[in-house]
PDB file of N, CA, C, O and CB in Angstrom:
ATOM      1  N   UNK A   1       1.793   1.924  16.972  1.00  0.00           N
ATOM      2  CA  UNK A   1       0.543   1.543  16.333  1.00  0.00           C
ATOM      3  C   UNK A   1       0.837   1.130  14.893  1.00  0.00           C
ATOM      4  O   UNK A   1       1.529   1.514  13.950  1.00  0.00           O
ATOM      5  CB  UNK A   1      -0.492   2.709  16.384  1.00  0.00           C
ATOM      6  N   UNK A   2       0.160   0.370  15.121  1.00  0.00           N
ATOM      7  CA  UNK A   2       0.039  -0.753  13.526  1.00  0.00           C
ATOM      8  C   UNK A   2      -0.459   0.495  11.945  1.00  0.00           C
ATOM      9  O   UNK A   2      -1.553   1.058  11.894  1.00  0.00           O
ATOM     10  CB  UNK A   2      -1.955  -2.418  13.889  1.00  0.00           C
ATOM     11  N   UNK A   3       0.505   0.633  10.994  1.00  0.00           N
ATOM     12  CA  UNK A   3      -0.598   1.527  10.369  1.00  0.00           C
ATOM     13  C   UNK A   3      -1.793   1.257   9.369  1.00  0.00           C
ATOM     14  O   UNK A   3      -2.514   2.095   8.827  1.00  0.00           O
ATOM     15  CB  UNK A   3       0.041   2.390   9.760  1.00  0.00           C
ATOM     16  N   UNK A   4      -1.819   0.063   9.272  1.00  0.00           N
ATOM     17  CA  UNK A   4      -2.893  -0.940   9.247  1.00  0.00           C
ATOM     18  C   UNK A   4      -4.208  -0.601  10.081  1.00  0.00           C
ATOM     19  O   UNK A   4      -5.356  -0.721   9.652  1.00  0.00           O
ATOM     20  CB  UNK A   4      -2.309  -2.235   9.763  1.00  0.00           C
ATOM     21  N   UNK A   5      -3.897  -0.224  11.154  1.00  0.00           N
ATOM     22  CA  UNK A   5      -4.988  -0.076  12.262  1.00  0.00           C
ATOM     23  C   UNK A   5      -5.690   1.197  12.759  1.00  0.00           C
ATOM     24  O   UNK A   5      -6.574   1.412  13.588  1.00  0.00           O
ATOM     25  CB  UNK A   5      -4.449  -0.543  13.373  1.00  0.00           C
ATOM     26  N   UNK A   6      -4.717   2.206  11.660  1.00  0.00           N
ATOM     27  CA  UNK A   6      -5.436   3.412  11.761  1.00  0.00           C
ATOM     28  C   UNK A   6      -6.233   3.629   9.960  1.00  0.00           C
ATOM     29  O   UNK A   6      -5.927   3.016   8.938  1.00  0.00           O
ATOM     30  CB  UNK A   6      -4.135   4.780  12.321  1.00  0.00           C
ATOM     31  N   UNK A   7      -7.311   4.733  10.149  1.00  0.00           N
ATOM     32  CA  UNK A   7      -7.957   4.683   9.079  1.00  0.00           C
ATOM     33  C   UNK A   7      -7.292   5.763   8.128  1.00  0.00           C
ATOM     34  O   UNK A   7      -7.108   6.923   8.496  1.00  0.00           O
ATOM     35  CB  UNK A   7      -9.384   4.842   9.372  1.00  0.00           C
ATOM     36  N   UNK A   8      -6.995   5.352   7.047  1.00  0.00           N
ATOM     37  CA  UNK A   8      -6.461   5.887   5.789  1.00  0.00           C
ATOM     38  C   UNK A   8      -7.150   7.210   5.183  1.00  0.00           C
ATOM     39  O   UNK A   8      -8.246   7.623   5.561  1.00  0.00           O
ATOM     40  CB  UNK A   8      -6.566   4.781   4.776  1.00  0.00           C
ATOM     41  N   UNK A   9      -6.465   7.736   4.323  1.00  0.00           N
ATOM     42  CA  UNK A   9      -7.609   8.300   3.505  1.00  0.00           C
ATOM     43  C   UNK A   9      -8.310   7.337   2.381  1.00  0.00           C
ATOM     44  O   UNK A   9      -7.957   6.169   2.222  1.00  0.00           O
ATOM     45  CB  UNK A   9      -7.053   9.556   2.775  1.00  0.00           C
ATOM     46  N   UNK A  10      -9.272   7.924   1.674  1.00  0.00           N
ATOM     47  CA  UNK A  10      -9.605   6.656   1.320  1.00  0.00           C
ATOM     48  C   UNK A  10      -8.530   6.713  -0.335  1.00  0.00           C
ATOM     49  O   UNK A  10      -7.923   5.715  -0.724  1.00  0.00           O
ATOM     50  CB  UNK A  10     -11.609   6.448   1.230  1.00  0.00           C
ATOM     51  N   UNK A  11      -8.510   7.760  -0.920  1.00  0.00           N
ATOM     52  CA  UNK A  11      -7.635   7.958  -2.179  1.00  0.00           C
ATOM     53  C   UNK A  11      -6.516   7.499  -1.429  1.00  0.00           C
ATOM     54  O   UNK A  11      -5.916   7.095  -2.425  1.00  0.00           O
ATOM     55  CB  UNK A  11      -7.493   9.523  -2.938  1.00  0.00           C
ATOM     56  N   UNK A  12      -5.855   7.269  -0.637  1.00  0.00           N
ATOM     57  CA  UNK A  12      -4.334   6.772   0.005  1.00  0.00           C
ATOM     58  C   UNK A  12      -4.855   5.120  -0.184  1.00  0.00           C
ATOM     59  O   UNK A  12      -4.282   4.392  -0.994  1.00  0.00           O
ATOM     60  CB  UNK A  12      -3.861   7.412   2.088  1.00  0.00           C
ATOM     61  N   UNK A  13      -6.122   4.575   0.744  1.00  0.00           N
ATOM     62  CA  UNK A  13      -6.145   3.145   0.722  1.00  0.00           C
ATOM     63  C   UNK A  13      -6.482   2.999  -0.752  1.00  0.00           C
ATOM     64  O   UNK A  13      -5.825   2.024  -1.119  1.00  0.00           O
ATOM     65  CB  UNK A  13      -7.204   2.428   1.786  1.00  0.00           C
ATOM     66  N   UNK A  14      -7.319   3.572  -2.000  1.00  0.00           N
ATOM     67  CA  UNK A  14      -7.676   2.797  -2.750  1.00  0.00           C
ATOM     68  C   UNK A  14      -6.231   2.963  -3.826  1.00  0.00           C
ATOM     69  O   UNK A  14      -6.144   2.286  -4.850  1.00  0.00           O
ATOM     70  CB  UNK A  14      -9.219   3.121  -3.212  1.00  0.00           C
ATOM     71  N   UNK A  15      -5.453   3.684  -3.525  1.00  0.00           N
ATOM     72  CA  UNK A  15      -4.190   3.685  -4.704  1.00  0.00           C
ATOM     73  C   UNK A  15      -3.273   2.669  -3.979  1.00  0.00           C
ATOM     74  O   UNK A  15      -2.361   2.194  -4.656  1.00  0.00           O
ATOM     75  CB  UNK A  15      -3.269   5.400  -5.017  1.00  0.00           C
ATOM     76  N   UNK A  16      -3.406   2.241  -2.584  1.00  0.00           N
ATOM     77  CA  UNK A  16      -2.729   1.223  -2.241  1.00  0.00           C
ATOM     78  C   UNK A  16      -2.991  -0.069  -2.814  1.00  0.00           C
ATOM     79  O   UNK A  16      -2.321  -1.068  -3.073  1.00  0.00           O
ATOM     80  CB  UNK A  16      -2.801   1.171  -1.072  1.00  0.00           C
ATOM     81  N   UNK A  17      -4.201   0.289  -2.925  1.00  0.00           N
ATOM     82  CA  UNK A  17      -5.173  -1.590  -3.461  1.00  0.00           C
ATOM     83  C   UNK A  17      -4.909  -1.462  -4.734  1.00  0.00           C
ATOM     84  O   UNK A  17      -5.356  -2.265  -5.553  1.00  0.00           O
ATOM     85  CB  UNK A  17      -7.302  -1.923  -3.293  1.00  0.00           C
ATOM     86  N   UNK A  18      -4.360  -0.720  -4.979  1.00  0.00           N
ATOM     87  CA  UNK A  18      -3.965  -0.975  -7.111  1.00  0.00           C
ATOM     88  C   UNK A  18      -2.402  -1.063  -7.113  1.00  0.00           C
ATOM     89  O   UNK A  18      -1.779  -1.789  -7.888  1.00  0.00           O
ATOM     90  CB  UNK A  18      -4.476   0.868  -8.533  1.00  0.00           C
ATOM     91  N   UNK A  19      -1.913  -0.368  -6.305  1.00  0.00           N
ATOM     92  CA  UNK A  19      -0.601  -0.830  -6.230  1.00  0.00           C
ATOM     93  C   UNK A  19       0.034  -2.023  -5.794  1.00  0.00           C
ATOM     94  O   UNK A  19       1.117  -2.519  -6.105  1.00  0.00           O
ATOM     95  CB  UNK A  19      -0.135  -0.142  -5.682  1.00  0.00           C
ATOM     96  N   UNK A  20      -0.933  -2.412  -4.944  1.00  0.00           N
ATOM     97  CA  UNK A  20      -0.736  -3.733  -4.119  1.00  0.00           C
ATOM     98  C   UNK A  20      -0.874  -4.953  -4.977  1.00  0.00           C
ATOM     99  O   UNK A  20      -0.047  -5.864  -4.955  1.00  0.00           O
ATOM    100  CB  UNK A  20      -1.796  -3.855  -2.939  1.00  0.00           C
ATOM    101  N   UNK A  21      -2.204  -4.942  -5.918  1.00  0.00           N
ATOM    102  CA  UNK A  21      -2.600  -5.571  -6.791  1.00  0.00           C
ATOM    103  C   UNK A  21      -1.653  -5.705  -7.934  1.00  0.00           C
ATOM    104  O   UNK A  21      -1.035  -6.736  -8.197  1.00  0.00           O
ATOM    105  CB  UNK A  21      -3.687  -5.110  -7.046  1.00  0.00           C
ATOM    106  N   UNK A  22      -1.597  -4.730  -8.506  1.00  0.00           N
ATOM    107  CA  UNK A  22      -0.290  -4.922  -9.381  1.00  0.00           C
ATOM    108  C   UNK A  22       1.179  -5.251  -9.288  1.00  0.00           C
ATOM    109  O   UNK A  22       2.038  -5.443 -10.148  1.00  0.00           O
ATOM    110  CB  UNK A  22      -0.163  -4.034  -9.842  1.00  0.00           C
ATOM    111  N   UNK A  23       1.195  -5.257  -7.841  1.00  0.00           N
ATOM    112  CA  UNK A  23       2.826  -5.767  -7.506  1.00  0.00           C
ATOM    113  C   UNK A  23       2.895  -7.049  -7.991  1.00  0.00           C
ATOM    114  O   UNK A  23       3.742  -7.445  -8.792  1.00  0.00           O
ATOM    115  CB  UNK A  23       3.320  -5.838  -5.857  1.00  0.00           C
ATOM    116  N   UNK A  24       1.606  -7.995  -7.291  1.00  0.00           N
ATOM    117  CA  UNK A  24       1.272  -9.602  -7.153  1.00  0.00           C
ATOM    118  C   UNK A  24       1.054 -10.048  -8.182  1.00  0.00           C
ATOM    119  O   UNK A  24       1.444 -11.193  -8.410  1.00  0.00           O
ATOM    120  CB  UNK A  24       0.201 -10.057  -6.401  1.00  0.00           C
ATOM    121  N   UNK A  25       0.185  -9.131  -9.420  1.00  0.00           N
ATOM    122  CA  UNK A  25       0.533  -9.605 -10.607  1.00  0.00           C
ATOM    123  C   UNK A  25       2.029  -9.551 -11.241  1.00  0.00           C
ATOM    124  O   UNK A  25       2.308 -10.438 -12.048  1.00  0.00           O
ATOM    125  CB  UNK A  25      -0.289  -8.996 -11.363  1.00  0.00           C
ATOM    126  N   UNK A  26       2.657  -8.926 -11.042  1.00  0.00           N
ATOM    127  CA  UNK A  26       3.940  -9.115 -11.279  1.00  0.00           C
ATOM    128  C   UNK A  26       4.806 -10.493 -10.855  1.00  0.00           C
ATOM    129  O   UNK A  26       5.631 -10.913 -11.666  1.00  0.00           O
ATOM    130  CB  UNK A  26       4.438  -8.041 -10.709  1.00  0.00           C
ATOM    131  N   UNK A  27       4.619 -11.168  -9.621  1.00  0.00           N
ATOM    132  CA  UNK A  27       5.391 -12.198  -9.336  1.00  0.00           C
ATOM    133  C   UNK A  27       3.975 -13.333  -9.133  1.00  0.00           C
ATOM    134  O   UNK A  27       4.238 -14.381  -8.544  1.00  0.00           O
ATOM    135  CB  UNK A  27       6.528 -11.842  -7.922  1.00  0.00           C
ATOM    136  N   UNK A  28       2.533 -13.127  -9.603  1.00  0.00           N
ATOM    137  CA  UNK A  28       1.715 -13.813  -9.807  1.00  0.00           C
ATOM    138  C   UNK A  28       2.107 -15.569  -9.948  1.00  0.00           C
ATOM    139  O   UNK A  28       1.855 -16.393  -9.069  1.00  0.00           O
ATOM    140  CB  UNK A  28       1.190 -13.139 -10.841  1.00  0.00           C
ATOM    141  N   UNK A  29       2.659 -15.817 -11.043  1.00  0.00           N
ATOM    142  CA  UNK A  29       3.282 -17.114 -11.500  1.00  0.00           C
ATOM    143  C   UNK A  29       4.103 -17.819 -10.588  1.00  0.00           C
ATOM    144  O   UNK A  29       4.319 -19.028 -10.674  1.00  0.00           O
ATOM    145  CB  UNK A  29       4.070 -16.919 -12.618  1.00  0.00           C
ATOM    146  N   UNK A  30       4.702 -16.850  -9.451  1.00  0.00           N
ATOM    147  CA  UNK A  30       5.622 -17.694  -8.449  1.00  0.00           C
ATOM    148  C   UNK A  30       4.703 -18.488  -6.863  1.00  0.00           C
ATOM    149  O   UNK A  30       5.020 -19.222  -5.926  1.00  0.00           O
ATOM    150  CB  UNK A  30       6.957 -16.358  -7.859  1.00  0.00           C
ATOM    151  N   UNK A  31       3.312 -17.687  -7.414  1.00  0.00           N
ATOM    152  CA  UNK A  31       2.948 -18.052  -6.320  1.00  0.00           C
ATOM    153  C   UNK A  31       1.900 -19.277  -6.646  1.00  0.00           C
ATOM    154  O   UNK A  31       1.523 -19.565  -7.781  1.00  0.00           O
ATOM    155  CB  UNK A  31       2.458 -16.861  -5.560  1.00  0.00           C
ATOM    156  N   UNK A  32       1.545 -19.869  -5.569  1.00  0.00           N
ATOM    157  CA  UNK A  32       0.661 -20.727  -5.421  1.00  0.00           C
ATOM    158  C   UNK A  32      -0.420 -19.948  -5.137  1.00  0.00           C
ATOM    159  O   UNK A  32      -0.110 -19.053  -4.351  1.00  0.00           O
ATOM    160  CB  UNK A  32       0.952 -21.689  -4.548  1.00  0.00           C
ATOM    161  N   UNK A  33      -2.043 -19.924  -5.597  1.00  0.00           N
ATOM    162  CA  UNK A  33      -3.029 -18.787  -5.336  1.00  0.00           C
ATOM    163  C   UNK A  33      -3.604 -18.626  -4.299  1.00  0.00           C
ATOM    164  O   UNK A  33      -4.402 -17.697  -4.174  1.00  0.00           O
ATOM    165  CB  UNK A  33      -3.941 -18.737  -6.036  1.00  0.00           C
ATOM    166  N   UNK A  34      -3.256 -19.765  -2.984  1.00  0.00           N
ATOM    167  CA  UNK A  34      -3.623 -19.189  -1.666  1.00  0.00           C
ATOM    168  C   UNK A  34      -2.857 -18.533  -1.403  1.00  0.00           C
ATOM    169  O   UNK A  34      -3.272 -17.637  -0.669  1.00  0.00           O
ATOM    170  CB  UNK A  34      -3.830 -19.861  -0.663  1.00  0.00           C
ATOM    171  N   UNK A  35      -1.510 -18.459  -1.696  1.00  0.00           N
ATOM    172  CA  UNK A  35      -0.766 -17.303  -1.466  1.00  0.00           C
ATOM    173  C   UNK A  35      -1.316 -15.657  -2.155  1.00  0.00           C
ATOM    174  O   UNK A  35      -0.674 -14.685  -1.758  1.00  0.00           O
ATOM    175  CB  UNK A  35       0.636 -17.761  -2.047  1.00  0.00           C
ATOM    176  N   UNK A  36      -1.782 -15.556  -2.557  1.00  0.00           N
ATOM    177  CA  UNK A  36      -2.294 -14.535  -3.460  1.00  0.00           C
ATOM    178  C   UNK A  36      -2.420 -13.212  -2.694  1.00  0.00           C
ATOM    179  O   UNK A  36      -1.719 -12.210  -2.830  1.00  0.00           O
ATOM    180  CB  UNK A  36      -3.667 -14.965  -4.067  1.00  0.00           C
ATOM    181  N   UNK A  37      -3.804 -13.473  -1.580  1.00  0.00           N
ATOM    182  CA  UNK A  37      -4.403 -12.596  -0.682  1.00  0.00           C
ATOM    183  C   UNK A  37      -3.583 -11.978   0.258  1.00  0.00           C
ATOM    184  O   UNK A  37      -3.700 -10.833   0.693  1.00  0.00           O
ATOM    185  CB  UNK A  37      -5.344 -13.189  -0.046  1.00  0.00           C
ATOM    186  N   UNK A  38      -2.319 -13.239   0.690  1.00  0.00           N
ATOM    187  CA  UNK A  38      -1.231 -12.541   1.606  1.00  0.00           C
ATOM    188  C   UNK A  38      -0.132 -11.599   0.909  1.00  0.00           C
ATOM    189  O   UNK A  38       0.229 -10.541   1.425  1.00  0.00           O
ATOM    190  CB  UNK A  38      -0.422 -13.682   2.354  1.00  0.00           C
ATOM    191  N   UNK A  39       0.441 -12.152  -0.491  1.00  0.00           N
ATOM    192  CA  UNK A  39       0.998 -10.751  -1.035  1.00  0.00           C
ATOM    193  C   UNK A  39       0.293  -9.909  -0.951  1.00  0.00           C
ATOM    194  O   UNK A  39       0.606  -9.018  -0.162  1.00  0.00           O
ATOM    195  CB  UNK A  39       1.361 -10.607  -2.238  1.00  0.00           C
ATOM    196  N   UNK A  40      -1.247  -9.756  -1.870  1.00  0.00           N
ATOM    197  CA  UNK A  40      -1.607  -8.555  -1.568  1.00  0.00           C
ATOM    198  C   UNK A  40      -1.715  -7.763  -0.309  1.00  0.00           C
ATOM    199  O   UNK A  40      -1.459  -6.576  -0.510  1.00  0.00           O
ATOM    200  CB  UNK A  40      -2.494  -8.546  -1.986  1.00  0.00           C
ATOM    201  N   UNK A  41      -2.011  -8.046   0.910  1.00  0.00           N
ATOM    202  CA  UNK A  41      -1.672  -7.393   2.150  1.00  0.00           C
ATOM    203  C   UNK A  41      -0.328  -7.008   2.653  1.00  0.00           C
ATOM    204  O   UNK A  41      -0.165  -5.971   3.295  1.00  0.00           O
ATOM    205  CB  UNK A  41      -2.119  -8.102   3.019  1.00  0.00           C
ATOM    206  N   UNK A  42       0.479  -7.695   2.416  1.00  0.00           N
ATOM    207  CA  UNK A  42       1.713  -7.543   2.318  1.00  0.00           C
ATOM    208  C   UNK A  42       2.393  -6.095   1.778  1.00  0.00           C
ATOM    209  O   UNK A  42       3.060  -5.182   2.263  1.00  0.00           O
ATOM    210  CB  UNK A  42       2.011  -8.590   1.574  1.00  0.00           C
ATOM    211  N   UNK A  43       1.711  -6.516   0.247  1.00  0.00           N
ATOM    212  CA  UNK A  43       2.228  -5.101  -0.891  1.00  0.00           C
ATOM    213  C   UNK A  43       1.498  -4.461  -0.297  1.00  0.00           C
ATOM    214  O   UNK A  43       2.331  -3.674   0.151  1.00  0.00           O
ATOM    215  CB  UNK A  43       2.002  -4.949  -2.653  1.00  0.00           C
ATOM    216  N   UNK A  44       0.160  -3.973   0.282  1.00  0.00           N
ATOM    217  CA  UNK A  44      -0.696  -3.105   0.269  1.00  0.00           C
ATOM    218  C   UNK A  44       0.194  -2.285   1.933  1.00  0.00           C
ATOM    219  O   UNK A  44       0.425  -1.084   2.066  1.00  0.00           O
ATOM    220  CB  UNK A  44      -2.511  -3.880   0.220  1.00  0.00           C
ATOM    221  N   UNK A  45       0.399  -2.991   2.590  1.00  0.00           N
ATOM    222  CA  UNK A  45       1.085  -2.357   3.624  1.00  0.00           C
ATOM    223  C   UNK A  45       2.368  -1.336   3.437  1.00  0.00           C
ATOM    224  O   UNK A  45       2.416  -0.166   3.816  1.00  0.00           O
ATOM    225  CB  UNK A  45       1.464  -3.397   4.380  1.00  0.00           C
ATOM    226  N   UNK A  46       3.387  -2.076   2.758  1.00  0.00           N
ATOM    227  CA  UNK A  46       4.222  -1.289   1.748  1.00  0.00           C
ATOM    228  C   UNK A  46       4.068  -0.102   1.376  1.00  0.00           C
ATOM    229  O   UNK A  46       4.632   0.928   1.746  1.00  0.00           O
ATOM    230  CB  UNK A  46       4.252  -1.755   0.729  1.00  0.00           C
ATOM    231  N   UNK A  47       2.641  -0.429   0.015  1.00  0.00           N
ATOM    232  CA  UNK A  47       2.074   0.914  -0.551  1.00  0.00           C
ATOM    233  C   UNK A  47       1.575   2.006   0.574  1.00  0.00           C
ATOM    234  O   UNK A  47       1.746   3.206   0.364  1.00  0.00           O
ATOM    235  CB  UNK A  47       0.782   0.551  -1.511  1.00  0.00           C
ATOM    236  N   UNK A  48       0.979   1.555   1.719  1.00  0.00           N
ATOM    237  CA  UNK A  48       0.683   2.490   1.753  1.00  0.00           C
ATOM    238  C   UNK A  48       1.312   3.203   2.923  1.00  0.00           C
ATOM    239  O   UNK A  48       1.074   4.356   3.282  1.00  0.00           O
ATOM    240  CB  UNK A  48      -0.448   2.420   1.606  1.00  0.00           C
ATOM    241  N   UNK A  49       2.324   2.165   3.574  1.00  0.00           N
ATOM    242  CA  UNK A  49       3.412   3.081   4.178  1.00  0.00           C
ATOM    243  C   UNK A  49       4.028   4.355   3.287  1.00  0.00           C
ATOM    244  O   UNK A  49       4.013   5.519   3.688  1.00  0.00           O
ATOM    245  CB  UNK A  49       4.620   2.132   4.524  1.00  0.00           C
ATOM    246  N   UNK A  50       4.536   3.948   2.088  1.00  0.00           N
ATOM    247  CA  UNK A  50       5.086   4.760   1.300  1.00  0.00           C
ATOM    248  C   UNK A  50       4.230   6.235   1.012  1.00  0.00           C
ATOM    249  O   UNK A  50       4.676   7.362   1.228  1.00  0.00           O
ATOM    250  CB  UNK A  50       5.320   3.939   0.131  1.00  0.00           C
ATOM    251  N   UNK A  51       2.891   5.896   0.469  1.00  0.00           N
ATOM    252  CA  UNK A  51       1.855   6.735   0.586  1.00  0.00           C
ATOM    253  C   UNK A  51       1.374   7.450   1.303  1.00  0.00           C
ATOM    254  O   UNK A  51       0.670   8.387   0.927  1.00  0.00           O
ATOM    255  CB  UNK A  51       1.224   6.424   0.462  1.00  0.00           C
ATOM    256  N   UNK A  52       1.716   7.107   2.898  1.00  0.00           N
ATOM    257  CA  UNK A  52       1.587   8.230   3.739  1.00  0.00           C
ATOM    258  C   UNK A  52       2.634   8.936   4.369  1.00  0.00           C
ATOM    259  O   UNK A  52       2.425   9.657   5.345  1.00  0.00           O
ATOM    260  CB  UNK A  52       0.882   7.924   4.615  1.00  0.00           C
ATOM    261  N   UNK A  53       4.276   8.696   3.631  1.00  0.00           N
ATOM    262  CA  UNK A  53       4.883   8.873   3.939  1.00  0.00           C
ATOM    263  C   UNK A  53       5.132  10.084   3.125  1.00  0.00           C
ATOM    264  O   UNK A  53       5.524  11.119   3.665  1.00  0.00           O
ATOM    265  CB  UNK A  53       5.395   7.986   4.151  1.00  0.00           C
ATOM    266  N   UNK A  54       4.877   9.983   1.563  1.00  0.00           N
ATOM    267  CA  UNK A  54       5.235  10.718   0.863  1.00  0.00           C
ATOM    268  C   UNK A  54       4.002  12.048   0.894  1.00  0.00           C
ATOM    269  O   UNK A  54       4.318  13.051   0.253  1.00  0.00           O
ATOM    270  CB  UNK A  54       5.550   9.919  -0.357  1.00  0.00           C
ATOM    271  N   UNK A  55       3.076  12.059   1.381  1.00  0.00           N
ATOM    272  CA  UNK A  55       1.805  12.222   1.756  1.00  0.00           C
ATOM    273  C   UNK A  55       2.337  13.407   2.875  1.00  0.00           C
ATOM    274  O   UNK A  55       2.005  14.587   2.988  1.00  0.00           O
ATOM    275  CB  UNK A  55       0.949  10.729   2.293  1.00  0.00           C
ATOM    276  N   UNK A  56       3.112  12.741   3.496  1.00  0.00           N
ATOM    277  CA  UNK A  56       3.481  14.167   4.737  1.00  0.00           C
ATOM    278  C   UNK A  56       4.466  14.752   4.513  1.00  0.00           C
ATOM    279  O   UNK A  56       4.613  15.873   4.998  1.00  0.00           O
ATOM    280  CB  UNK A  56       3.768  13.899   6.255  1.00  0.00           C
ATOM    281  N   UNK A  57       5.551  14.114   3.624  1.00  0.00           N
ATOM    282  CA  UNK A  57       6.705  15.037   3.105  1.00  0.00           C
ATOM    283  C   UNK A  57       6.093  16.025   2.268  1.00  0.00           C
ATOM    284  O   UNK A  57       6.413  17.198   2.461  1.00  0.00           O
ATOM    285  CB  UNK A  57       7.843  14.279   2.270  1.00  0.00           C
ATOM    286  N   UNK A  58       5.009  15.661   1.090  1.00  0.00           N
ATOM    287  CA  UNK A  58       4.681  16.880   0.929  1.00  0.00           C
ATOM    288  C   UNK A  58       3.282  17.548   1.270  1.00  0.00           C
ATOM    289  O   UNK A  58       2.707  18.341   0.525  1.00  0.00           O
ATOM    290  CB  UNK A  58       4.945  17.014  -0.212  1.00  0.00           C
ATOM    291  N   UNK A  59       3.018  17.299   1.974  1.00  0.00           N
ATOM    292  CA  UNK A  59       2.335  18.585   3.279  1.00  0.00           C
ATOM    293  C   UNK A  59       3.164  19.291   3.783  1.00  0.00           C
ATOM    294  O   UNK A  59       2.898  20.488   3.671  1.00  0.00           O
ATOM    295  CB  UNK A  59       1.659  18.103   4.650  1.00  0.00           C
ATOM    296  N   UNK A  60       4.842  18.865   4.738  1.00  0.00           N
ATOM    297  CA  UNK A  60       5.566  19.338   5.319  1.00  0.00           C
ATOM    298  C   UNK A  60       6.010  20.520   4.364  1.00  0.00           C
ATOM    299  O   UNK A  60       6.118  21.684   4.752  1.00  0.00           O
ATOM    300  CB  UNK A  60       6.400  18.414   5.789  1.00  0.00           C
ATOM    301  N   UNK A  61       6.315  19.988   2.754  1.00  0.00           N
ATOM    302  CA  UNK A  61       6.961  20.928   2.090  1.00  0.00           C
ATOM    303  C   UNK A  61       6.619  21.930   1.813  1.00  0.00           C
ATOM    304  O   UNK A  61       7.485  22.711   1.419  1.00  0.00           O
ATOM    305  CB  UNK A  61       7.276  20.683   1.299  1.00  0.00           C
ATOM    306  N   UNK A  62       5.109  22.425   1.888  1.00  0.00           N
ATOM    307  CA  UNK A  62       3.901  22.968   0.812  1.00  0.00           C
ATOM    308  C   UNK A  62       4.135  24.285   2.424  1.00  0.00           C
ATOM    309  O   UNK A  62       4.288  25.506   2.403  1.00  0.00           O
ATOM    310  CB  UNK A  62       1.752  21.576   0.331  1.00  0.00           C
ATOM    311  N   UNK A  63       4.066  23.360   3.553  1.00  0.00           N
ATOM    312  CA  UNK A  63       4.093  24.635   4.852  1.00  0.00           C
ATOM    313  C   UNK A  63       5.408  25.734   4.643  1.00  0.00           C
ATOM    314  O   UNK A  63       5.244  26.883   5.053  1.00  0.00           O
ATOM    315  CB  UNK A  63       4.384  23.765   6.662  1.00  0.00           C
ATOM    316  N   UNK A  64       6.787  25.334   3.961  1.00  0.00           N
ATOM    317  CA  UNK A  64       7.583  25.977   4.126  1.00  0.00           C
ATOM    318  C   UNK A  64       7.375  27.081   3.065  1.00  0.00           C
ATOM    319  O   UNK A  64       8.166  28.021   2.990  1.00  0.00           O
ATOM    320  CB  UNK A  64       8.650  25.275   4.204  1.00  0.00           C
TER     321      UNK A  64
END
């Protein structure tokens, strides 16, 4: 399953959408601005892989 396609928390999706956002401003200038919307989905997938990754490492840790 896509993790796109399951529902987030919402503090997990909305720190993704600022992280995501700020990646694209970072390489902003390289893009052409229809490109824009697809970095951001792009980064935002990223973020928030990372985010729920780090998200269960420490849950996992907090149990031991």
């Amino acid at each position: 399953m896509f993790i796109e396609s399951r529902p987030a928390d919402p503090r997990v999706h909305e720190a993704a959408i600022r992280i995501a956002r700020r990646c694209r401003h970072v390489i902003q200038c390289l893009l052409r601005e229809e490109e824009w919307a697809e970095a951001d989905r792009e980064f935002y997938r990223v973020a928030r892989e990372e985010l729920e990754a780090f998200r269960t490492t420490t849950c996992d840790d907090r149990g031991r």
